[in-house]
C-alpha positions in Angstrom: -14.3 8.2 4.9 -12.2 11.4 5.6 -14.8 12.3 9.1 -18.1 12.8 6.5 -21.7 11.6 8.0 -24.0 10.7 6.0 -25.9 13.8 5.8 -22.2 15.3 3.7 -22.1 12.5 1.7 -26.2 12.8 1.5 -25.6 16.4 -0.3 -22.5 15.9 -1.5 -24.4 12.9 -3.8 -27.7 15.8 -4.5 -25.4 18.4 -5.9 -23.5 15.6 -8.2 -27.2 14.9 -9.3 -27.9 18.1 -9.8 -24.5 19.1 -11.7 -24.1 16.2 -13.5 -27.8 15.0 -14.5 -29.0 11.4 -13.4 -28.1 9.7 -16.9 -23.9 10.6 -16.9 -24.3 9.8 -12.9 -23.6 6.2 -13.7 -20.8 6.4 -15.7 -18.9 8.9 -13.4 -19.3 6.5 -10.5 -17.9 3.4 -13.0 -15.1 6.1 -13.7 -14.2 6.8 -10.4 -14.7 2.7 -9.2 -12.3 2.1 -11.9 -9.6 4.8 -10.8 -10.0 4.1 -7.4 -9.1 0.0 -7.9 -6.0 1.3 -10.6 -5.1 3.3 -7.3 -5.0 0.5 -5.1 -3.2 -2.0 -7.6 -0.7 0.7 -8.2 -0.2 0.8 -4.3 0.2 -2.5 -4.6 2.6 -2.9 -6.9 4.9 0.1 -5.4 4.7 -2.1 -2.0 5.8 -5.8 -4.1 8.4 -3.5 -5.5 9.7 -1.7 -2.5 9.5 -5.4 -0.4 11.4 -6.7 -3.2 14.3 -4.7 -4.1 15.0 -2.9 -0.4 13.1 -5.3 2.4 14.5 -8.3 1.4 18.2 -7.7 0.2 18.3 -5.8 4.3 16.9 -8.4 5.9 19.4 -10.6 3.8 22.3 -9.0 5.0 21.0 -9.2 8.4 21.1 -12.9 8.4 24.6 -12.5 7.1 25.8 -10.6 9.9 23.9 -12.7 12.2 25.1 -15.9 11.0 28.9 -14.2 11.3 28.5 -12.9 14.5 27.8 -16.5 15.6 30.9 -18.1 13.5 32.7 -15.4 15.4 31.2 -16.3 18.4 32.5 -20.0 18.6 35.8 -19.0 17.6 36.4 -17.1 20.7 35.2 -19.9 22.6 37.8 -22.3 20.6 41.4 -22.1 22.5 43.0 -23.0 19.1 
């Protein structure tokens, strides 16, 4: 987690205690939990998206050209 021991994350969790009080402790951590998974889902989304509308359609035409390349192929073996 971004090269912190656990003595960092140790103080780093005593100062939030101390800043923040051990009653609102809970619900920051719920509020972060819940931004962190909106985060990911968001990633997610933006990588459905991007393997959707540019992945795809390239590897699409790749098949194309592929698949022509081959037709191609044959006809300069054919004499005709």
């Amino acid at each position: 987690m971004l090269g912190m021991g656990p003595s960092e994350l140790i103080v780093i969790l005593i100062l939030a205690l101390v800043i923040f009080g051990p009653k609102r402790l809970p619900e920051i951590a719920k509020s972060i939990g819940k931004a962190i998974g909106e985060l990911k889902k968001a990633s997610q989304d933006m990588q459905s998206a991007v393997q959707k509308d540019l992945v795809e359609p390239i590897t699409a035409i790749g098949d194309t050209v592929k698949l022509e390349d081959t037709k191609e192929g044959s006809k300069a073996d054919d004499p005709h």
